[in-house]
C-alpha positions in Angstrom: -7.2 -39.7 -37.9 -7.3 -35.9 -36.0 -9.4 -34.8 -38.8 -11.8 -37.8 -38.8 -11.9 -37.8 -34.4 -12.5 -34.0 -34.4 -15.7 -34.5 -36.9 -17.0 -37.4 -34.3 -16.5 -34.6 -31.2 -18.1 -32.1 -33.3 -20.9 -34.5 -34.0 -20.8 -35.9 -30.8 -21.5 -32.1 -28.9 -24.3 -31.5 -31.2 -26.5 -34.5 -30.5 -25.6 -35.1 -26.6 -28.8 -33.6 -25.3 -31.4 -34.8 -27.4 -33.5 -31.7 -29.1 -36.0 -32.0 -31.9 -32.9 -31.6 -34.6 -30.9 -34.4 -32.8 -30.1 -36.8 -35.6 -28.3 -39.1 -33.3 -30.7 -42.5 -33.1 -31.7 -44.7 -30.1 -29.6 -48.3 -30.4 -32.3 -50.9 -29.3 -30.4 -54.5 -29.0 -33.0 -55.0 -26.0 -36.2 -53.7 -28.5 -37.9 -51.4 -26.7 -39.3 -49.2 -29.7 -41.4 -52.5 -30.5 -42.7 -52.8 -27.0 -43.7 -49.4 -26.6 -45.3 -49.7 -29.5 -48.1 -51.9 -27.8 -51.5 -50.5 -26.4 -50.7 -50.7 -23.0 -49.3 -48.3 -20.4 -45.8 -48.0 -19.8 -43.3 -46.8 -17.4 -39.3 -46.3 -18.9 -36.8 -46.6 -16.1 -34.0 -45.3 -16.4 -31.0 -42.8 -15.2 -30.3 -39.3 -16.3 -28.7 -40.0 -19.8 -29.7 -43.6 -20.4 -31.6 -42.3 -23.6 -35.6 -42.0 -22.3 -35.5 -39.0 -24.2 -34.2 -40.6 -27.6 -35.8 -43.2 -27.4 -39.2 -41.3 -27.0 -38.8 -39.4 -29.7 -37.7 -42.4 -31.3 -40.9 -44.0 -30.6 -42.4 -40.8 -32.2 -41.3 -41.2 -35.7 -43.7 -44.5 -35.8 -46.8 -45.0 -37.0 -48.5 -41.9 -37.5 -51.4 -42.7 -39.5 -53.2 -44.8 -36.5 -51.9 -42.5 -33.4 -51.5 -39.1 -32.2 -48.4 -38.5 -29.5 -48.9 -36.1 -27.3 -45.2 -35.2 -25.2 -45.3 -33.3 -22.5 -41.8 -32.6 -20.6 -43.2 -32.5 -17.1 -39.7 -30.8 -16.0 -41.3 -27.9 -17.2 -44.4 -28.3 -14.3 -41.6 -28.7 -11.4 -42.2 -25.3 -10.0 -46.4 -25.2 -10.2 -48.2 -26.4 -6.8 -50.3 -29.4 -6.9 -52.6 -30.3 -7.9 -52.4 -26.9 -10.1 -50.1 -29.4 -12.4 -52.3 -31.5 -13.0 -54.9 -28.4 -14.7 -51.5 -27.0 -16.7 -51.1 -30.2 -17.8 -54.2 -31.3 -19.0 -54.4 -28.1 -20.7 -51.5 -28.8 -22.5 -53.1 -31.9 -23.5 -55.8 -30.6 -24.6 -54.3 -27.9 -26.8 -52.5 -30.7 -28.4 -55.5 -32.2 -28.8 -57.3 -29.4 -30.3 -54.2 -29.1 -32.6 -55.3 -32.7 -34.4 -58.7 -32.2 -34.8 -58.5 -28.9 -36.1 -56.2 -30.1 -38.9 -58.6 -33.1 -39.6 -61.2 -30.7 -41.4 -62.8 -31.9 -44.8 -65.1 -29.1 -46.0 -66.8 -32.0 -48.5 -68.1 -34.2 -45.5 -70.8 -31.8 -43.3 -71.3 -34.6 -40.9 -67.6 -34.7 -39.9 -67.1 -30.8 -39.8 -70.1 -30.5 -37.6 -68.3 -32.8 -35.1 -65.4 -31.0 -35.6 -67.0 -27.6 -34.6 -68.4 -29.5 -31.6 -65.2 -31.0 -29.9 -63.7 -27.9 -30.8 -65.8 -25.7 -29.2 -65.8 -28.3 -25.5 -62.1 -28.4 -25.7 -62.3 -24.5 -25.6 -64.3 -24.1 -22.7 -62.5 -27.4 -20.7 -59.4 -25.1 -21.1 -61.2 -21.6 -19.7 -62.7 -24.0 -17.1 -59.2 -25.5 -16.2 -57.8 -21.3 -16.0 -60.5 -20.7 -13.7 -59.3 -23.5 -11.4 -55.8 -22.7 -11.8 -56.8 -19.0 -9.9 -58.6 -20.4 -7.4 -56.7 -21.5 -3.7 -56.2 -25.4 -3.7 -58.9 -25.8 -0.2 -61.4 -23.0 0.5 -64.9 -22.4 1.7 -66.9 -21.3 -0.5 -70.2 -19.1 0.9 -73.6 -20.9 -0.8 -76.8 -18.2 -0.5 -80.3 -18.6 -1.4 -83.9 -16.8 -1.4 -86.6 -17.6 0.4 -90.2 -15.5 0.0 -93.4 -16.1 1.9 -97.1 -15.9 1.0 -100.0 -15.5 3.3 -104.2 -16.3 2.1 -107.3 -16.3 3.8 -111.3 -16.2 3.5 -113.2 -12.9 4.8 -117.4 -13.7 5.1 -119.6 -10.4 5.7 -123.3 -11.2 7.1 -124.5 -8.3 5.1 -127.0 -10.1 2.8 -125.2 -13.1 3.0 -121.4 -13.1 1.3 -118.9 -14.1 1.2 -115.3 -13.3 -0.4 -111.8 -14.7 -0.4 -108.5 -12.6 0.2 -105.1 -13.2 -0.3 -102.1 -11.7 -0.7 -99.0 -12.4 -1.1 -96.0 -10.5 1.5 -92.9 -9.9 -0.6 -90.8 -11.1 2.0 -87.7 -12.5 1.1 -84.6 -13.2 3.2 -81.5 -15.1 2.9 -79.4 -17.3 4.4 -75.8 -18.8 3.9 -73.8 -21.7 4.1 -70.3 -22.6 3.9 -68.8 -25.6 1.8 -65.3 -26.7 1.8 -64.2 -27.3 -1.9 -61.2 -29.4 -2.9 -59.6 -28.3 -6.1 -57.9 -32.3 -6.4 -61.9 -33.6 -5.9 -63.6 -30.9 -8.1 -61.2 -32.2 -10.8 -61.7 -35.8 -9.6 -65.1 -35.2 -10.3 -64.8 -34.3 -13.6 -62.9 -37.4 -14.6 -65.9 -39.4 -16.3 -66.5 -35.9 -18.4 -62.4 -36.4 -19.7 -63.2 -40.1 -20.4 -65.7 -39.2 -23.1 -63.8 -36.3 -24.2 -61.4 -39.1 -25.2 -63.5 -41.4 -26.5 -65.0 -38.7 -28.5 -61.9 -37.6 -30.0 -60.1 -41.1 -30.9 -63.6 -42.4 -32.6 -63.5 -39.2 -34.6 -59.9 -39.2 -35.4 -60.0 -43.2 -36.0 -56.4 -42.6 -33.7 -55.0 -43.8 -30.3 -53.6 -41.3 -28.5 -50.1 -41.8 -26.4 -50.0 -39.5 -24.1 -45.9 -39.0 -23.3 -44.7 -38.0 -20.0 -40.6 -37.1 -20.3 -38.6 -36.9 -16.7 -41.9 -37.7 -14.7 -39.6 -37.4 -10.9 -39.4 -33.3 -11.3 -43.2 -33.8 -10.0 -42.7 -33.7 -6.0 -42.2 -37.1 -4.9 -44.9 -37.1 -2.6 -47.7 -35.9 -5.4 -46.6 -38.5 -8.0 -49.0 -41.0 -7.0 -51.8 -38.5 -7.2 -50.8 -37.0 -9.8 -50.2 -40.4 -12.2 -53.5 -42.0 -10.5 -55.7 -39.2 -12.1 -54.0 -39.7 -15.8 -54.5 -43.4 -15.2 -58.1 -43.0 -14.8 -58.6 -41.3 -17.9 -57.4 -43.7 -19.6 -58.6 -46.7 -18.3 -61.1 -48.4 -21.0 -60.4 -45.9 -23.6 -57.9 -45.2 -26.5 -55.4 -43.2 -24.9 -52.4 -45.3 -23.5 -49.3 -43.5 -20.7 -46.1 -43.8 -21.8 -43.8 -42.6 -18.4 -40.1 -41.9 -18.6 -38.7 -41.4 -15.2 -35.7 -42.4 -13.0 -36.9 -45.8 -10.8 -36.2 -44.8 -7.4 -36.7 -41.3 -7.6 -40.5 -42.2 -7.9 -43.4 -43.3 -6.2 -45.8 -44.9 -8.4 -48.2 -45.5 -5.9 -49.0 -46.0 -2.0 -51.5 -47.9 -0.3 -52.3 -47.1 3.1 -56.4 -47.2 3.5 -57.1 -46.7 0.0 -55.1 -47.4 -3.4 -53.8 -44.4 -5.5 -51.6 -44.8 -7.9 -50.6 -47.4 -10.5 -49.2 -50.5 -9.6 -46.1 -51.8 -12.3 -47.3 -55.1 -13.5 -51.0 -54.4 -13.1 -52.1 -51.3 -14.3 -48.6 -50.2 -15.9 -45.8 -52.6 -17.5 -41.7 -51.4 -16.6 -38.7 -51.1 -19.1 -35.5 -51.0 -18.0 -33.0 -48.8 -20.1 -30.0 -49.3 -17.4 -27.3 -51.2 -18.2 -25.6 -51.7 -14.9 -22.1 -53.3 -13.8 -22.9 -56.7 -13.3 -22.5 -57.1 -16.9 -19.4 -55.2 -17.7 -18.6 -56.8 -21.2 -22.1 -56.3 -22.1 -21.6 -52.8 -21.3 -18.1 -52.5 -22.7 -19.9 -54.5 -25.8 -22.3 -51.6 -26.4 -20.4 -48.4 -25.6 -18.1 -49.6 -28.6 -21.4 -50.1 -30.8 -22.1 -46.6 -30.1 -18.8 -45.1 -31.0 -19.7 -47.5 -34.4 -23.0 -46.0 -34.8 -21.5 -42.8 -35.1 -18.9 -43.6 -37.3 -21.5 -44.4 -39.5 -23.5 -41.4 -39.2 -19.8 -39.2 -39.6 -18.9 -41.2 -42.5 -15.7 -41.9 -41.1 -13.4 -45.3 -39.4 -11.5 -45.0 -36.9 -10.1 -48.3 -34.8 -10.7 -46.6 -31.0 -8.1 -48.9 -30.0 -6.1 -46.5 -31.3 -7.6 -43.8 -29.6 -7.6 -45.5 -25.7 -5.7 -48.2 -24.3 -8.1 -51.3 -24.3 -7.7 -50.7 -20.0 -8.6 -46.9 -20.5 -11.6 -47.8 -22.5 -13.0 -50.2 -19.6 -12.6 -48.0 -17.0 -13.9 -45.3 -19.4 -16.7 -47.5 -19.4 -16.6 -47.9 -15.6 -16.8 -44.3 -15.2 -19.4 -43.8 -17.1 -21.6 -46.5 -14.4 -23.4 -47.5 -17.9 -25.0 -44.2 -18.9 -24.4 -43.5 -22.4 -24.6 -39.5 -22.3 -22.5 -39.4 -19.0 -19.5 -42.3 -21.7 -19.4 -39.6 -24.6 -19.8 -36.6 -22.3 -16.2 -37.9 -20.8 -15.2 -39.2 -24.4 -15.7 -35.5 -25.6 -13.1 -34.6 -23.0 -10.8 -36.8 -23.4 -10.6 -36.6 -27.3 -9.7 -32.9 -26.9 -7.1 -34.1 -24.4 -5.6 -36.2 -27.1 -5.8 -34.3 -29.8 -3.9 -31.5 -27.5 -1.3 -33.8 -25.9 -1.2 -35.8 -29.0 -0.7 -39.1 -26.7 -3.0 -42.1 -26.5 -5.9 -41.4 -23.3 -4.6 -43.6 -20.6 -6.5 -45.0 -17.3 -5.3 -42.2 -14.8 -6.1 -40.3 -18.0 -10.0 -41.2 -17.5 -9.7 -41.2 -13.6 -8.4 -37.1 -13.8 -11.2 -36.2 -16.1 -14.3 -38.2 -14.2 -13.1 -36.0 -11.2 -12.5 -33.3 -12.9 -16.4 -34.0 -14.4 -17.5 -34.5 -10.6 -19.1 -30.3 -10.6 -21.4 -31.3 -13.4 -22.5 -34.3 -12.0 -23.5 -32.7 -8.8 -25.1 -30.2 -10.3 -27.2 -32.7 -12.1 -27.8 -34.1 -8.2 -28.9 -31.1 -7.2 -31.8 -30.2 -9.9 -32.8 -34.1 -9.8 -33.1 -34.4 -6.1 -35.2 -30.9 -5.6 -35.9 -30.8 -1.8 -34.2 -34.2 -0.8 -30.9 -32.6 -2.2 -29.5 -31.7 1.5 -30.6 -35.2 3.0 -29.2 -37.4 0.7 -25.9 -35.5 0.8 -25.7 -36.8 4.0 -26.2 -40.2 3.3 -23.6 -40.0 0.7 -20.9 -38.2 2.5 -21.3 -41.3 5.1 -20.7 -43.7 2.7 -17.9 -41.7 1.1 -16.0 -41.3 4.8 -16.5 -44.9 5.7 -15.4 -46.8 2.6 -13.1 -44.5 0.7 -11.4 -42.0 3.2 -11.2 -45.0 6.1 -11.6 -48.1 4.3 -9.1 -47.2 1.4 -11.7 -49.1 -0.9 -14.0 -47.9 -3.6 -16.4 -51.4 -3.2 -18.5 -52.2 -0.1 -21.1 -54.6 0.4 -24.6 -54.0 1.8 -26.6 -57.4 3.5 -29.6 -58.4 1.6 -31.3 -59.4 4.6 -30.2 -56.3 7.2 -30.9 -53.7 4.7 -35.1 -54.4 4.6 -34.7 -53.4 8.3 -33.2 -50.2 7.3 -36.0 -48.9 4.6 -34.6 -45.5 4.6 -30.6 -46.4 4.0 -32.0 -49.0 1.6 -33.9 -46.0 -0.2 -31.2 -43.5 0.0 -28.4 -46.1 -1.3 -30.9 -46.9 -4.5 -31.2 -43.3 -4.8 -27.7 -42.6 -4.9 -27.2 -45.5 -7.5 -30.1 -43.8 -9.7 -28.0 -40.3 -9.6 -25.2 -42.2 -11.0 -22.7 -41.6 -8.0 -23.3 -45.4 -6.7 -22.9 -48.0 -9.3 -24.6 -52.1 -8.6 -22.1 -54.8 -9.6 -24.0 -57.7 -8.0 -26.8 -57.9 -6.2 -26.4 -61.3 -5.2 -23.4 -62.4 -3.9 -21.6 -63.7 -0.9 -18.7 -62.6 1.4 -15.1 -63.3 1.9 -14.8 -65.4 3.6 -18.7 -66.5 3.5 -21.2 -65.8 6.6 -23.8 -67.3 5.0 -25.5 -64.1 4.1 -26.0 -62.8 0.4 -25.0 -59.4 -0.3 -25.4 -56.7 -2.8 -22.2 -55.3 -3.9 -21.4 -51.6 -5.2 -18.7 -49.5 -6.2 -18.9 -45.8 -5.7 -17.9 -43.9 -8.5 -14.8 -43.0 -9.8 -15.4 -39.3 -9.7 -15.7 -39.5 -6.0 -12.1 -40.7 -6.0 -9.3 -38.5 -3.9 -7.3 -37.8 -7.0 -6.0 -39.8 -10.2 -3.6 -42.2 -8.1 -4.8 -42.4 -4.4 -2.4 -43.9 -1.9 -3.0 -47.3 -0.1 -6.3 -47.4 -2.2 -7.7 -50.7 -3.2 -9.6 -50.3 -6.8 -11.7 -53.3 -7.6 -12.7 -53.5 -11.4 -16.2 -55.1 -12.2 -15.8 -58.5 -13.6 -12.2 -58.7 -12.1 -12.2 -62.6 -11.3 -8.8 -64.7 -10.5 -8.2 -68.1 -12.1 -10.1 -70.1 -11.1 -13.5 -67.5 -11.9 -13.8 -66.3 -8.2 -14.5 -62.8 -7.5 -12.9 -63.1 -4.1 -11.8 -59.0 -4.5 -15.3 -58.0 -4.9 -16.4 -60.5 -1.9 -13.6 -59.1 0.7 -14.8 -55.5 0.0 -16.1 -54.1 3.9 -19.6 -54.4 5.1 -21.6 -51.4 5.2 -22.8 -51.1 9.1 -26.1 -50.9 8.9 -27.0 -49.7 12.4 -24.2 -47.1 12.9 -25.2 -45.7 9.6 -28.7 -45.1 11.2 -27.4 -43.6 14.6 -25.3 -41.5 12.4 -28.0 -39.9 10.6 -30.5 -39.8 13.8 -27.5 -37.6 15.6 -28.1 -34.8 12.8 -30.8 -34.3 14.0 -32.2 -33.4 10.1 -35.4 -31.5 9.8 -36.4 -34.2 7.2 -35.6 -37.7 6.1 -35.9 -39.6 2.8 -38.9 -40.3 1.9 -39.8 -44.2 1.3 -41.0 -44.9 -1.9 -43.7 -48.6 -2.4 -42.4 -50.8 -4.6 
């Protein structure tokens, strides 16, 4: 079995980040490679390492005779100033654009290359048009002169036998005068959206081809600029062949706002939503489908090996608690583990999984920092709150959070659905009642295992998801301490922080 495990690590470290030669393939028991399939525009929720990325390049490997997908991975745009994103990423599109219609040439069929040679050539100069724009400041006043000339004619009589004769001339004298516009770079290419449309339409009537246009890891845009940004692509697209396809993590994004005017896309109406999460509040699912990925790859290895004989059926759970449901973040851990055991030669254990998801906590927050951009220091805040009331006082790693209260309290409810998105808060129930009952519904959360003092904490109450006594109660879950709302706000109002999280529509 040492042989056959290291070939599954081996395998395993090759394929965790999904690259063109990833042979590794998306498992779809909820079918969302069928569903994305569809002409519509779609956003794909879900956390860093749920599989957006393999599943979109999943989605890829379909269908190519009737569409063209275009990916763009907007992480690489994070660090260009708006709306300056928006030109370098329609150029990108554009160049992939140009790619397929250059490769559609038939030098038998005139009428077809003569269309050819036409979109080629407007693609050209949209993309020297979109450089210019790129150089120019996003607001400035630009100086507007113009020429003016007068002319001057009369009539001259003589009484000398009687004539007359007409004069005229015309004074060369020109002048000028200037005024100032102000020119918004975000308008100017507002303005040139009905010109895109037809670009569009253009190039899927020649190409007989719908175009998905792929955005990969859509948050890196600033949070703030997302609506804007999204609300231009929509546009394009609406009444035409090309169809958005959005991967992005849920509450690290604003879709859209609506304050006097509407900009954005609203999920439902203009965009459908996919979930890829699989959350806590159905733990045997989970468990179910971690186990069907360590089968998958089996399969792939050519190898069997019963994991039971690998973790202690406990060890696996938690491994799968530790993991708060993101596959990359459950073999990522397995990878470490495996070398643990194939060192120490001893079965991985629970406090076994609990040392190396601590030990794993670095590369995780490093993952929090380069996700959360410029709300990195803020939400740190929030978390180290939560951390000091319900772990370091509360000897817990569950708390509960009131359903009604929390809508009071916009920006903890944001942060807290943040923090669950960056995989350091994990939902178990978001419905659910206290111990004893108030009344009140609550949602309930762990807080992950990597936040955890060490392997064995002291006077330290760990509540397992699904944990129920006999007669089906989850009374352990239901006792875990209220979250107090209103000292967690005059806690964060006393720091006295520059900025606060910012509160994404839903």
């Amino acid at each position: 079995m040492e042989k056959d495990l290291r070939k599954v690590l081996t395998y395993i470290e090759e394929n965790i980040r999904v690259l063109e030669q990833t042979t590794m393939e998306y498992l779809d028991p909820k079918n969302h490679i069928n569903r994305l399939n569809s002409r519509q525009n779609q956003v794909i929720f879900g956390r860093r390492g749920s599989g957006k990325s393999l599943l979109l390049k999943s989605l890829r490997k379909n269908d190519l005779d009737s569409k063209v997908y275009i990916s763009i991975n907007i992480e690489d745009f994070k660090d260009i100033s708006f709306p300056n994103s928006i030109s370098q990423v329609l150029i990108n599109v554009i160049k992939n654009i140009h790619s397929e219609v250059k490769g559609n040439y038939n030098i038998f069929q005139f009428s077809n290359w003569h269309k050819q040679r036409k979109l080629l050539k407007r693609y050209d100069n949209y993309i020297d048009q979109l450089n210019r724009k790129i150089s120019e400041p996003d607001t400035f006043n630009e100086s507007i002169r113009e020429k003016q000339a007068s002319k001057i004619s009369g009539e001259m009589s003589s009484g000398f036998k009687s004539t007359t004769s007409k004069v005229a001339s015309e004074v060369a004298d020109e002048f000028e005068t200037s005024r100032e516009i102000l020119k918004d770079k975000l308008n100017e290419l507002k303005n040139e959206i009905t010109n895109f449309k037809e670009l569009i339409e253009e190039t899927t009537a020649f190409l007989n081809k719908d175009i998905y246009l792929i955005f990969d890891d859509f948050y890196f845009i600033r949070k703030q600029e997302q609506p804007f940004f999204i609300d231009f692509f929509h546009r394009i697209s609406k009444n035409t062949r090309l169809y958005l396809k959005v991967a992005t993590i849920k509450h690290r994004s604003s879709l859209y706002i609506q304050t006097d005017t509407y900009v954005g896309v609203e999920i439902g109406h203009d965009i459908q939503a996919l979930s890829l999460d699989y959350t806590l509040d159905d733990f045997n699912g989970l468990v179910s489908f971690m186990r069907s990925l360590l089968e998958h790859i089996n399969n792939k290895v050519g190898v069997v090996i019963n994991y039971y004989n690998v973790l202690t059926n406990n060890a696996f759970r938690f491994l799968c608690l530790a993991s708060g449901g993101v596959p990359r973040d459950f073999l990522s851990l397995f990878i470490n583990l495996g070398d643990k055991m194939q060192s120490d030669g001893k079965n991985i254990s629970k406090p076994n999984v609990i040392d190396c998801s601590i030990e794993n906590l670095p590369n995780k927050m490093e993952a929090f920092k380069t996700d959360t951009a410029d709300e990195k220091a803020i939400l740190e805040h929030y978390l180290q709150y939560v951390k000091e009331e319900i772990i370091n006082n509360k000897r817990i790693n569950a708390f509960l959070v009131s359903n009604n209260d929390v809508l009071k309290y916009p920006k903890i409810n944001q942060a807290i659905k943040e923090l669950v998105d960056l995989r350091l808060f994990h939902l178990v129930n978001s419905n659910i009642s206290s111990a004893p009952s108030d009344g009140f519904r609550y949602s309930a959360y762990m807080i992950d295992i990597s936040l955890f003092p060490n392997a064995n904490p002291r006077n330290f109450t760990q509540i397992e998801p699904g944990e129920r006594d006999n007669r089906s109660r989850e009374d352990k879950l239901r006792s875990s301490p209220k979250l107090n709302l209103e000292n967690f706000k005059n806690h964060i109002i006393g720091l006295n922080l520059e900025k606060d999280i910012v509160v994404a529509q839903e």
